[in-house]
Every structure is written in structure tokens, then in C-alpha cells.
N, C-alpha and C positions, 0 to 999 in steps of 0.2 A: 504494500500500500504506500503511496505518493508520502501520505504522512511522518509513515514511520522512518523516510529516505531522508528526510527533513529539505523536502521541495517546500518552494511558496513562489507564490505567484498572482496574479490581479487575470480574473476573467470579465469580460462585459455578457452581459445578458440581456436578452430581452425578454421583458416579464410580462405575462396576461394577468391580467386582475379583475376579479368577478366585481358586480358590484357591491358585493357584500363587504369587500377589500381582501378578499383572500386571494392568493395566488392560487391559479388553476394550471397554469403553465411554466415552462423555463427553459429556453435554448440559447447556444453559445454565437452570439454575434462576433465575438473577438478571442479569438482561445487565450491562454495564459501561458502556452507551451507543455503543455502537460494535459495528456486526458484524463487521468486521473482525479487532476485539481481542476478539471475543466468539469466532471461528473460530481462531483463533491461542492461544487459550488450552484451546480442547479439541485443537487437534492437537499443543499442546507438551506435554497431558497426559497425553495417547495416547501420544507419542512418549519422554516422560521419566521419565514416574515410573514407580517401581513400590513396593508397598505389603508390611506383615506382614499376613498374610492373618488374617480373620480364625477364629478356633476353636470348631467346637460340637460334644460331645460329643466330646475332645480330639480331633477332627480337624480340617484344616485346612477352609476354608470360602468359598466366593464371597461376597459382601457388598456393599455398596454405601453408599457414605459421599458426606455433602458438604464441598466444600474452595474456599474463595477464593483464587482465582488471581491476585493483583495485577499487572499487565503494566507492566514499565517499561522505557526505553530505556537501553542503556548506551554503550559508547564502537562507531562503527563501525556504527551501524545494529542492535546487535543484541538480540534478545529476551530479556528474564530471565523467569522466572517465580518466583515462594515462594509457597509456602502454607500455611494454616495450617487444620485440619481444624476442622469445627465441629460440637460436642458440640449 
């Protein structure tokens, strides 16, 4: 596992968001150089976030944004992710 090689790296992603704000989707717009850290960065996206949905016609709305997912090690083997949306 990518993890335990002590790889890190930044994937972008494009992310679907129901209007609920939950992520439904996750695919690699920009890899990170690593599939590994490119497949860990859409299942910790899947699995973590969740979004303010967006609004049309003051209703709530599915959407789909892109977001760099920086992957780094922390103490213990484990996954962080932050991101930060990109305009």
C-alpha cells in the first residue's frame, strides 16, 4: 500500500454533490502520480466529506465542483486529506 511506502502527493478531483450535500461521486481530473494515492483520495472523498449544496432558484441543488486533495502521512500509518476547492 502507497501508505505504508510513505508516498504523498496532491490529486485534483472532480466531485458530484447531491443536493443533500453528500458526495455521490469522485474521479481523478489531475493524478498525483500515484494510483494508489490517486484511489485513496477518491474513497477518502467518498467516505469524508460532505458539502453546502449548492442553490438554484433558492433550492437546494446537485453540483459538481473540483477540489485538490493533498495526501499526506501522519503519525501511525494514517491518511489525512484537506482540500481546498478551486474557483
Amino acid at each position: 500500500m502507497a501508505l505504508r511506502l510513505g508516498k504523498e502527493g496532491t490529486a485534483t478531483l472532480s466531485v458530484s454533490v447531491s443536493a443533500s450535500g453528500t458526495v455521490t461521486d469522485a474521479t481523478v481530473v489531475s493524478s498525483s502520480g500515484d494510483d494508489e494515492l490517486d484511489q485513496a483520495a477518491v474513497q477518502w472523498v467518498k467516505a469524508h466529506w460532505k458539502y453546502k449544496p449548492a442553490i438554484r432558484n433558492g433550492e437546494p441543488a446537485a453540483g459538481t465542483v473540483q477540489a485538490n486533495v493533498p495526501l499526506h502521512i501522519e503519525k501511525r500509518a494514517r491518511l489525512s486529506a484537506t482540500a481546498a476547492p478551486l474557483h
